[in-house]
C-alpha positions as CSV (number, residue, x, y, z in Angstrom):
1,X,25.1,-3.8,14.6
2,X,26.9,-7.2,14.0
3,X,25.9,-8.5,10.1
4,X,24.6,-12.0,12.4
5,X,21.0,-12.4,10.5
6,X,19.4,-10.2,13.4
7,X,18.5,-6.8,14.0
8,X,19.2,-5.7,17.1
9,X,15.8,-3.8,18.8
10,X,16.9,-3.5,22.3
11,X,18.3,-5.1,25.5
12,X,17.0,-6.1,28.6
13,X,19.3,-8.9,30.4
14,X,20.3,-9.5,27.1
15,X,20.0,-8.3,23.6
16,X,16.9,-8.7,22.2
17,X,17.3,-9.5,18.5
18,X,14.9,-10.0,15.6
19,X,16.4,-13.0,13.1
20,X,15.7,-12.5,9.8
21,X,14.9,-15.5,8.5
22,X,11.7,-15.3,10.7
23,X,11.3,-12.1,10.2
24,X,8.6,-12.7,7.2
25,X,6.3,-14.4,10.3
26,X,5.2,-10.6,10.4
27,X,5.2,-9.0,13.7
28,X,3.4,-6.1,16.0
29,X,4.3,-2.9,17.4
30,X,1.5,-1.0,20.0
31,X,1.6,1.3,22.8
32,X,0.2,4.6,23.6
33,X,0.3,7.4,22.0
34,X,3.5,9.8,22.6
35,X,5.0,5.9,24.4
36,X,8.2,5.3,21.4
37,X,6.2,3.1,18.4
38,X,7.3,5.5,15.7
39,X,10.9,5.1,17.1
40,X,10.5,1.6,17.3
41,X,9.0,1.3,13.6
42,X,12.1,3.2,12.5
43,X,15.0,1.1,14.5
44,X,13.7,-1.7,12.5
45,X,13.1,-0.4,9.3
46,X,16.8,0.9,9.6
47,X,17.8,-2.6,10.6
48,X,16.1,-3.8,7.6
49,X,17.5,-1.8,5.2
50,X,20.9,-2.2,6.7
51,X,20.8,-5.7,5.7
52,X,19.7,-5.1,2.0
53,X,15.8,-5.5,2.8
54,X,13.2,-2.7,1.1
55,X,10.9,-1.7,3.1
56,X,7.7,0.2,2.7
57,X,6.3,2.4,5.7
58,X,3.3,4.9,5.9
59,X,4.6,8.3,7.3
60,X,1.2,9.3,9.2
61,X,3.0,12.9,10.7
62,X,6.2,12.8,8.6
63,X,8.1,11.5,11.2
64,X,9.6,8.8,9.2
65,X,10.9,11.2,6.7
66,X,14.0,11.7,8.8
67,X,15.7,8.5,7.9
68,X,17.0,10.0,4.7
69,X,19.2,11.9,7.4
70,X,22.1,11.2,9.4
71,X,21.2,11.0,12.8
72,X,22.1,14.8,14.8
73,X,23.3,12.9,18.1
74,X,20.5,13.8,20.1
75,X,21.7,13.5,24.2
76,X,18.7,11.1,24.7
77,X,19.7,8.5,22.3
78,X,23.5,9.0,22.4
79,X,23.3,8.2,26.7
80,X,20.5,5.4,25.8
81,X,23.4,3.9,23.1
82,X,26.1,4.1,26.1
83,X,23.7,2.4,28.2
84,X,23.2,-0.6,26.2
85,X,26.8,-0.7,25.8
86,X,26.8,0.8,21.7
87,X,28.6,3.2,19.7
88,X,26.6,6.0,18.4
89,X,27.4,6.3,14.5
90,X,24.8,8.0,12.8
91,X,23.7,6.8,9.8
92,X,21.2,7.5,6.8
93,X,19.8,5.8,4.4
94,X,18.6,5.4,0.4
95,X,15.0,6.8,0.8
96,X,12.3,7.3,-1.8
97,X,9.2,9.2,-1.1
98,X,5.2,8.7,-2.7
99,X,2.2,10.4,-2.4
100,X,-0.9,9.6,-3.6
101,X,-1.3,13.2,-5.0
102,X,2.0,13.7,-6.1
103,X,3.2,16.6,-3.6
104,X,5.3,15.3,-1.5
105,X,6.8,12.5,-3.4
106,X,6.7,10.4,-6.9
107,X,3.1,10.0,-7.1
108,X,1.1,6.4,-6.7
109,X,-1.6,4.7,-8.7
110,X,-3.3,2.0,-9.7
111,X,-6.3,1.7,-12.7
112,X,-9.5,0.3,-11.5
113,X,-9.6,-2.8,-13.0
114,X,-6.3,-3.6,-10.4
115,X,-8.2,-2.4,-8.0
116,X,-11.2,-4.9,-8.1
117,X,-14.8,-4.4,-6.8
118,X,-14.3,-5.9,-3.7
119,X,-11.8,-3.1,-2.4
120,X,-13.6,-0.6,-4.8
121,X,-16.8,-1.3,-3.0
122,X,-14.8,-0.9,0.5
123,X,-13.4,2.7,-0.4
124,X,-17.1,3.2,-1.8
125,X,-18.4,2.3,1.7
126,X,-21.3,0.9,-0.5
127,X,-23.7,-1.6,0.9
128,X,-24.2,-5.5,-0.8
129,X,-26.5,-4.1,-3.5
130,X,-24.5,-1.6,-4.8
131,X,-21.7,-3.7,-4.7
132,X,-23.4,-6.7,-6.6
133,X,-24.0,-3.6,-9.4
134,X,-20.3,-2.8,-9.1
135,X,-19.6,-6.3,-9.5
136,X,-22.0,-6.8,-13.0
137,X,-20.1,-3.4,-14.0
138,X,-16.8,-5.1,-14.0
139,X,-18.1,-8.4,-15.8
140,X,-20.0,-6.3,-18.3
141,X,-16.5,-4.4,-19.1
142,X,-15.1,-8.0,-19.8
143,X,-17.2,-9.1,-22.1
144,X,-17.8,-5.7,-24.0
145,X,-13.6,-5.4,-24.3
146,X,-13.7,-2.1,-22.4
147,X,-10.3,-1.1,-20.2
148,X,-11.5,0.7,-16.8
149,X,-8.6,2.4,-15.8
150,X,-9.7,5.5,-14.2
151,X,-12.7,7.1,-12.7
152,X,-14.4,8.8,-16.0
153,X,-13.8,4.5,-17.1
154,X,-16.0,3.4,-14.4
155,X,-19.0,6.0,-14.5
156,X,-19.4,6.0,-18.2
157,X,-19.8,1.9,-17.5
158,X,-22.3,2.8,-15.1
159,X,-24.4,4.8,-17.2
160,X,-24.4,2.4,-20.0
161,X,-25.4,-0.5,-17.5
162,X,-28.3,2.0,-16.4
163,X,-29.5,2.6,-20.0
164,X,-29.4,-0.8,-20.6
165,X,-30.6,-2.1,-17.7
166,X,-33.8,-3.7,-18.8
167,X,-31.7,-5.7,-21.3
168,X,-28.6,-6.6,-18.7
169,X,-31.6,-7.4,-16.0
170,X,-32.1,-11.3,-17.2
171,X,-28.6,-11.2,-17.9
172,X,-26.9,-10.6,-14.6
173,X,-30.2,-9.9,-12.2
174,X,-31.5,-6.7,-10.9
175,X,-30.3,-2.9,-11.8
176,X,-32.2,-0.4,-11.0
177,X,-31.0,3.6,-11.7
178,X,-31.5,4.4,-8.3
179,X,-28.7,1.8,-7.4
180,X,-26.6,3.4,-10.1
181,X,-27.1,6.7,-8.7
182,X,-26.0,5.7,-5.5
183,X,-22.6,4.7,-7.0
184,X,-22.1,7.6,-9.0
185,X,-22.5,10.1,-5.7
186,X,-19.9,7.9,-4.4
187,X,-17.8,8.0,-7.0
188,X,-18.6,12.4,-6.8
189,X,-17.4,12.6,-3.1
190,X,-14.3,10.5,-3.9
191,X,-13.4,12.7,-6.7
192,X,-14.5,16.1,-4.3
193,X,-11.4,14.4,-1.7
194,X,-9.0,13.8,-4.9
195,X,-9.2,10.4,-4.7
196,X,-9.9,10.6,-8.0
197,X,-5.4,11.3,-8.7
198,X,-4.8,7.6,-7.5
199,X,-6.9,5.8,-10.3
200,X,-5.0,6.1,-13.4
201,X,-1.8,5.4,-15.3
202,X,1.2,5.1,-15.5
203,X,0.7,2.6,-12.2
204,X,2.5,1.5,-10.0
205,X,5.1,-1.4,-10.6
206,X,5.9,-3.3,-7.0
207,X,9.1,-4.3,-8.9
208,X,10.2,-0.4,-8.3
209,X,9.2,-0.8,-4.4
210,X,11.6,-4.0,-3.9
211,X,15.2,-2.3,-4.6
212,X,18.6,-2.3,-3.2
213,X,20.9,0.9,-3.2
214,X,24.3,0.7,-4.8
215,X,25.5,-0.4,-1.5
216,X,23.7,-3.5,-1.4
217,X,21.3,-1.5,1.5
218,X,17.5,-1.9,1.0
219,X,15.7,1.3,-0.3
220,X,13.5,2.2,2.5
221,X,10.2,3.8,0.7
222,X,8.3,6.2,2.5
223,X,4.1,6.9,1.2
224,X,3.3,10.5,2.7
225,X,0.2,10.1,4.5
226,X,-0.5,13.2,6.4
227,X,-2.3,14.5,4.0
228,X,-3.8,11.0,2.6
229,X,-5.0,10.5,6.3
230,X,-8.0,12.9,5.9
231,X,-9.2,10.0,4.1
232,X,-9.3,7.1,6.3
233,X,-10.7,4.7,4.1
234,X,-8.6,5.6,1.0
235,X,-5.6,5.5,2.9
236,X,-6.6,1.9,4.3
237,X,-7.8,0.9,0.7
238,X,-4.6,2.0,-1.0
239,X,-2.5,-0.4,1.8
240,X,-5.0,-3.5,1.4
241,X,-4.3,-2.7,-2.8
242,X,-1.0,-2.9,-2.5
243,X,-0.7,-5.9,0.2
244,X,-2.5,-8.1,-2.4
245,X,-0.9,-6.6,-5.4
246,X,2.3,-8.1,-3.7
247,X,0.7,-11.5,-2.5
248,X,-0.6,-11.8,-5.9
249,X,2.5,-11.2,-8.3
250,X,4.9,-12.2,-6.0
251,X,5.9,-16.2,-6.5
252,X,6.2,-18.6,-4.1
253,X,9.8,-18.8,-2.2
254,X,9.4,-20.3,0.9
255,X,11.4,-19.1,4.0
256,X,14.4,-17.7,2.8
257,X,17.6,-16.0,4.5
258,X,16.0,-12.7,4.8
259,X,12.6,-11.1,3.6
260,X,12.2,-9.6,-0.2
261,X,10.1,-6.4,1.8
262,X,8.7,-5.4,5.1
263,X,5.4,-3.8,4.9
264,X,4.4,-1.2,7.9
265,X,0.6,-0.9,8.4
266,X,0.9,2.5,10.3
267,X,-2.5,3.3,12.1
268,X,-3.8,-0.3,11.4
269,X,-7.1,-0.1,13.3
270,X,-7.7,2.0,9.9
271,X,-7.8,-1.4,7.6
272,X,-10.3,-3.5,10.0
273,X,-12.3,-0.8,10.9
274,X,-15.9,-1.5,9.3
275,X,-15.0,-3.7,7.2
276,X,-17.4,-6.8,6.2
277,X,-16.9,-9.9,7.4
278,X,-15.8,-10.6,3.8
279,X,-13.1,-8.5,3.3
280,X,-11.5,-9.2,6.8
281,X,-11.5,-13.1,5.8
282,X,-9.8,-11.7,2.9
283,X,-7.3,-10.0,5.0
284,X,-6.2,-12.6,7.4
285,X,-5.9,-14.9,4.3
286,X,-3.6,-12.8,2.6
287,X,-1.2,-12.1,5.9
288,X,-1.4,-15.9,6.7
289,X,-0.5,-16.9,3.4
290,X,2.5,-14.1,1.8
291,X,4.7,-15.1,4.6
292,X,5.8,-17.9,1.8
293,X,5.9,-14.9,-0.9
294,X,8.7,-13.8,1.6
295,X,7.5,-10.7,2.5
296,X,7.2,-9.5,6.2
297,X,3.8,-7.5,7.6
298,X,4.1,-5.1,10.5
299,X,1.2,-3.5,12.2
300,X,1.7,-0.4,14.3
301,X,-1.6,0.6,16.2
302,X,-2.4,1.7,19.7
303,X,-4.6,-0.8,21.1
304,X,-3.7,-4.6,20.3
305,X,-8.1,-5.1,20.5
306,X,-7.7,-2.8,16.8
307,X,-6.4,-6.0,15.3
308,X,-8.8,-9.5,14.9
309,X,-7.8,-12.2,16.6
310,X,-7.3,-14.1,13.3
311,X,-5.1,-11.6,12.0
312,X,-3.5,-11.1,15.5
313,X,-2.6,-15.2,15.9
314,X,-0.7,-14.8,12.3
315,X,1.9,-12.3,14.3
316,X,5.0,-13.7,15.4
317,X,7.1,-10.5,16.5
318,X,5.7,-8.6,18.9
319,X,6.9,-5.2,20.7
320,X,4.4,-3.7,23.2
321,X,5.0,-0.1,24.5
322,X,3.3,1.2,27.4
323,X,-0.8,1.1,27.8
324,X,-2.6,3.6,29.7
325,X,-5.3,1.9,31.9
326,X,-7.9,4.2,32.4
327,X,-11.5,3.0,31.4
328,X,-13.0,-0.3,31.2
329,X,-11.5,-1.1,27.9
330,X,-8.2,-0.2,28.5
331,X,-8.1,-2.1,31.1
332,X,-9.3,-5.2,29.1
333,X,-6.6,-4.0,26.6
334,X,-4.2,-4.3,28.8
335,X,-4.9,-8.3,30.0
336,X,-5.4,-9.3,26.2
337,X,-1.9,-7.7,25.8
338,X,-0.2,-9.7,28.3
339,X,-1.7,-12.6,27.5
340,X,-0.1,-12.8,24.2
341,X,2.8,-13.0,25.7
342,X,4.8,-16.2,26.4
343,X,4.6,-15.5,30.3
344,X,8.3,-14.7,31.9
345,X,8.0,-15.4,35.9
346,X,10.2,-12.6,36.2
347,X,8.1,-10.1,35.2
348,X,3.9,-9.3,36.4
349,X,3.2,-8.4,32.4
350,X,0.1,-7.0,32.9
351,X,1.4,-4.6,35.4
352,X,4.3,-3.7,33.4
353,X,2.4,-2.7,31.2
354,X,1.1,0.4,32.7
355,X,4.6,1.3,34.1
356,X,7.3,1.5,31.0
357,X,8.5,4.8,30.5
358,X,9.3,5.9,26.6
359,X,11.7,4.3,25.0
360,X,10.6,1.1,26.6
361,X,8.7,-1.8,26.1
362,X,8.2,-5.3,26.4
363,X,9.8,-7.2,23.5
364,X,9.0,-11.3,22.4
365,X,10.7,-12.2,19.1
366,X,10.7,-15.6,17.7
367,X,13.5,-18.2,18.5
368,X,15.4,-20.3,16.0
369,X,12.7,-22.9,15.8
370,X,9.7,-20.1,15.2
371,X,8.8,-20.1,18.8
372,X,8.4,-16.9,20.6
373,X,10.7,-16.1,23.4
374,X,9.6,-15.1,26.7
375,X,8.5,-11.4,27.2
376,X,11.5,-9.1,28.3
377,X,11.0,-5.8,29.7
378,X,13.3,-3.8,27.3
379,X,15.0,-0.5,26.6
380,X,14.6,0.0,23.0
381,X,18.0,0.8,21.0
382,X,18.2,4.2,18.9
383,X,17.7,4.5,15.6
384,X,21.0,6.4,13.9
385,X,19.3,8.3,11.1
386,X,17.6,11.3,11.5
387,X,14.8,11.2,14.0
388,X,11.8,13.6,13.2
389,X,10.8,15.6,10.1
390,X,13.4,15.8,7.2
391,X,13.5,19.5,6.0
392,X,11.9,20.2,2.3
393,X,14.9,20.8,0.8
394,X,16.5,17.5,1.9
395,X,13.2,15.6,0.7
396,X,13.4,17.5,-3.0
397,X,16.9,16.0,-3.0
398,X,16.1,12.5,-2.7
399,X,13.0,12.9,-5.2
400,X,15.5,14.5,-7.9
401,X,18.3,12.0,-7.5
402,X,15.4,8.6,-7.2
403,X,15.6,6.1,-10.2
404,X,11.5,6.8,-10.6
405,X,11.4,10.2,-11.0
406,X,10.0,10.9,-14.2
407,X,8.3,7.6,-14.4
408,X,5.2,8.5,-12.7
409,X,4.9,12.3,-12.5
410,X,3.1,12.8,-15.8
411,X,-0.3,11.0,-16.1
412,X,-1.3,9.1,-19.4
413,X,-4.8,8.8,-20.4
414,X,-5.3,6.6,-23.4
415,X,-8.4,4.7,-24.8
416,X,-10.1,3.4,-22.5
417,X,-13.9,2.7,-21.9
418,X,-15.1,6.0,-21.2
419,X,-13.4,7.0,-25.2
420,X,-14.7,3.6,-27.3
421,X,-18.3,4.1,-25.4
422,X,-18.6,7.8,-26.7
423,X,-17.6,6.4,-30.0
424,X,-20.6,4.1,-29.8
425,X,-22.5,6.8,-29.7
426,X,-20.8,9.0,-32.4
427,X,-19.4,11.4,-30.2
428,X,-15.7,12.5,-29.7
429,X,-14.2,12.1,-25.9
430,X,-15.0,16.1,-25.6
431,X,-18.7,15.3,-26.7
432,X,-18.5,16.9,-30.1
433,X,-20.0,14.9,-32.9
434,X,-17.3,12.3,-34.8
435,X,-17.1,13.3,-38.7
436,X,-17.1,10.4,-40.3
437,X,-13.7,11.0,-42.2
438,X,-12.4,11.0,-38.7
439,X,-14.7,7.4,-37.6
440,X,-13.0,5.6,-40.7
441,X,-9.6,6.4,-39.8
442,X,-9.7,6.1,-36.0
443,X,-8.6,2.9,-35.6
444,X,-10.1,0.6,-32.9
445,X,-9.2,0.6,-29.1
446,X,-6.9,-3.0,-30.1
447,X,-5.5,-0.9,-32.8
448,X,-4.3,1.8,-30.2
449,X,-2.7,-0.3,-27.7
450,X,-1.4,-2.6,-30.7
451,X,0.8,0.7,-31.4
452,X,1.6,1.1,-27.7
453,X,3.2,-2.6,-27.5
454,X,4.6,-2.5,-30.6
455,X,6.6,0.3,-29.5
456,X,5.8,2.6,-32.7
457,X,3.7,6.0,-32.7
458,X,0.2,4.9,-31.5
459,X,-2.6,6.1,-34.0
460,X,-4.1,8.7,-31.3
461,X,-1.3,9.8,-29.0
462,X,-1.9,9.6,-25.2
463,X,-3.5,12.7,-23.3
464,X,-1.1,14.0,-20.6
465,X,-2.5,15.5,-17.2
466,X,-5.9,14.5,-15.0
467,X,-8.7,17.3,-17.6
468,X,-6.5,17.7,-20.4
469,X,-7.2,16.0,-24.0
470,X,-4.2,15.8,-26.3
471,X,-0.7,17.4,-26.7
472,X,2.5,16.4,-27.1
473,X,4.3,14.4,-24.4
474,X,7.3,16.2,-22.7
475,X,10.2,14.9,-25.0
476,X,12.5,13.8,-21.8
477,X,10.1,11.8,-19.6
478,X,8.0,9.9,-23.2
479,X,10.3,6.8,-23.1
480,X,9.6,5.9,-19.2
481,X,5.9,6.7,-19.8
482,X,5.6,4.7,-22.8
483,X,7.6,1.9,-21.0
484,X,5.0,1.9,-18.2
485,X,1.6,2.6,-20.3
486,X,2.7,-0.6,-22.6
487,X,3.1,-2.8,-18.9
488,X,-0.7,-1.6,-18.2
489,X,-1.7,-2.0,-21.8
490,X,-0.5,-6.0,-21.7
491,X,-2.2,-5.9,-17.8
492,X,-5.1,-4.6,-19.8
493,X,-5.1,-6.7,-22.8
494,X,-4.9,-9.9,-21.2
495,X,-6.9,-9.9,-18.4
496,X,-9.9,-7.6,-20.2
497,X,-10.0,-9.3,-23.6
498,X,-10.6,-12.7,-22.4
499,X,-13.4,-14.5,-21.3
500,X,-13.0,-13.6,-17.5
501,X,-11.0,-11.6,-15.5
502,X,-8.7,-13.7,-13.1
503,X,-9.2,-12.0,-9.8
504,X,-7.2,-13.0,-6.7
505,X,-8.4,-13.3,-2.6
506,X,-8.8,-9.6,-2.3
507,X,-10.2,-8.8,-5.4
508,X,-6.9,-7.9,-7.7
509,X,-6.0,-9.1,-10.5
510,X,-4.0,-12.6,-10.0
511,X,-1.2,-13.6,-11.8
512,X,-1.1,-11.0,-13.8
513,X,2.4,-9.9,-14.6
């Protein structure tokens, strides 16, 4: 494990090494199922972090959660090490764990306005009307100076637009109630799945996902998905959020020595599957253009045919495990697999293929000059950290000692749409009537988040928890949750209060930190 610029993935005649100055020309990893990708995923995320690059990975079965752990010597990978001539050392590594709903690790989110309608729309699965309506929804909270930052934001939005849609009709075209009612039973069945716990705030800073350890190692961060996987589309939303979130307040660098992160797309037939022609556009954009953001994108998927060929021509580093050619379409799986490859006429690719037993797989990386090498047949290294499962206790352990925790467990619900469009119609956020001694002093909504930024007492403190309104914040975790809520309120501020939201390739705000 030489500190060379490469990370050693395996050897066949020779080691076969990923540089990591190219290493942000993004890369592949595919095979069968049960055939070594997960393996794979982690001997380069190790590799990464070992030479102080973050990296962020979807666990899909918890797998991944091991790394926090020293390797336990397993025979397997202590005889492969021996056979490709290493010393097993086991290892661990800084790890800190998300979840979307906040179970298994700090918990993620973003408001909707970061989201955006296009990606909205996608984990709506709504159709081009519905969408167009979403998209007048977002304009009309623009121009009306209302913050949409979590679900309760976004509906009471939509039933304005649909009591006022004779007036907003000549305006910004068509909106019928029916098309509003279709929305709103989407919005239901993504709040029926929980959904509902990723919009909201405090949000998510990418800042806290691009750390190094005190060691100078890269924090390898780790989004429990298990759980998140019963929803497809949300768990393919939330990794197309955060890709452009990156691509869009990340500036430009160029190729530099090493990556700033590595971004896993576990399960990535998830992210093109269904999706318009639009949003796939968007995609390939996005992975063709963040390479000079310097960060790196990995896919990990069974079946190469999961990813578009546009997407699949931006991918410089390729690992293929074994394929299983038993139908029609494996078979034609199979042949567009080797013929990625730069051809070696050592090997019959397409037949070798079918015949690699785990823990091996044909391996092209890119040379010095960006070119990719020709395909070796390889025997995969082993990763030194923990392979499988971490226990519960030894993932509570890395939670308590992780520089976020506190940040993000306790949400903050301040005055948002959904509050200054009750007041419009003289009713309190509970829908009791506002006295009017209470109306005078209220203070408007700039008047709240004036208090936020300027780091006082706001008038109207913030609620704490998803249903509850009011309370004291707990007096240990207020300064990192007033810290964060001010970020979102100057997101907020300057993006909603001027005359049009800047909105980047996918739909996110751009530029906006």
């Amino acid at each position: 494990m030489a500190d060379d610029g490469t990370i050693l993935i395996g050897k066949s005649g020779k080691p076969e090494n990923l540089l990591l100055k190219l290493a942000n020309r993004h890369g592949l990893v595919t095979g069968a199922t049960g055939t070594g990708k997960t393996v794979t995923l982690q001997v380069m995320a190790e590799g990464f972090a070992r030479n102080g690059v973050p990296v962020f990975a979807a666990d899909i079965k918890g797998d991944l959660s091991g790394i926090v752990a020293p390797g336990d010597g397993k025979p397997a990978f202590v005889n492969r090490a021996k056979e490709l001539g290493l010393k097993y050392e086991p290892d661990q590594f800084t790890t800190v764990f998300w979840d979307v709903f906040g179970e298994q690790g700090h918990p993620v989110r973003a408001t909707i306005s970061e989201m955006g309608p296009l990606l909205l729309s996608r984990l709506l699965d709504l159709n081009d009307t519905a969408e167009g309506v979403l998209n007048i929804a977002f304009r009309i909270a623009d121009e009306q100076k209302l913050l949409l930052l979590d679900l309760k934001d976004l509906r009471a939005i939509l039933t304005f637009i649909a009591e006022n849609a004779s007036d907003l009709t000549t305006k910004y075209g068509n909106v019928s109630a029916a098309t509003v009612g279709t929305i709103q039973r989407a919005l239901l069945v993504l709040e029926n799945q929980k959904g509902d716990l990723f919009f909201g705030e405090p949000a998510l800073e990418i800042a806290d996902l691009m750390k190094t350890d005190r060691d100078g190692r890269g924090v390898v961060n780790i989004l429990a998905a298990d759980k998140l996987m019963n929803n497809p589309r949300l768990y393919a939303t939330f990794l197309l959020w955060l890709l452009s979130e990156l691509f869009e307040q990340l500036p430009e660098v160029g190729d530099l020595d090493k990556p700033k992160l590595v971004f896993f797309f576990d399960e990535a037939h998830l992210l093109f599957n269904g999706a318009p022609k639009a949003l796939l556009t968007a995609v390939e954009q996005v992975v063709r253009l963040i390479r000079s953001k310097g960060v790196g994108v990995y896919f990990v998927t069974q079946n190469p045919l999961d990813i578009p060929d546009t997407v699949l021509a931006q991918l410089g580093n390729r690992v293929q495990h074994a394929l299983r050619a038993f139908t029609p379409r494996d078979q034609k799986a199979v042949r567009a697999a080797a013929e990625t490859f730069r051809q070696n006429p050592k090997i019959n690719t397409e037949q070798a293929i079918t015949q690699l037993a785990v823990g091996e797989a044909l391996v092209s990386m890119l040379e010095g000059k960006g070119s990719p090498e020709m395909v070796e047949r390889t025997l995969i290294a082993p990763p030194m950290a923990q392979v499988g499962p971490c226990t519960p206790q030894e993932r509570q352990q890395a939670i308590n000692a992780s520089p976020e925790k506190g940040k993000y467990e306790t949400m903050v619900d301040r005055e948002s749409a959904y509050e200054v469009l009750m007041k419009r119609k003289g009713l309190n956020a509970d829908g009791t009537p506002v006295e009017a001694s209470a109306e005078a002093g209220g203070g408007g909504i700039l008047d709240t988040i004036g208090g936020w930024l300027g780091g006082g007492a706001p008038q109207q403190r913030p609620k704490t928890g998803p249903g509850s309104r009011g309370g004291p914040l707990p007096q240990s975790m207020t300064e990192k949750i007033i810290t964060s809520a001010a970020r979102s309120a100057a997101t907020s501020i300057g993006r909603q209060v001027g005359s049009a939201i800047l909105r980047g390739i996918l739909g996110s705000m751009s530029g906006k930190r």
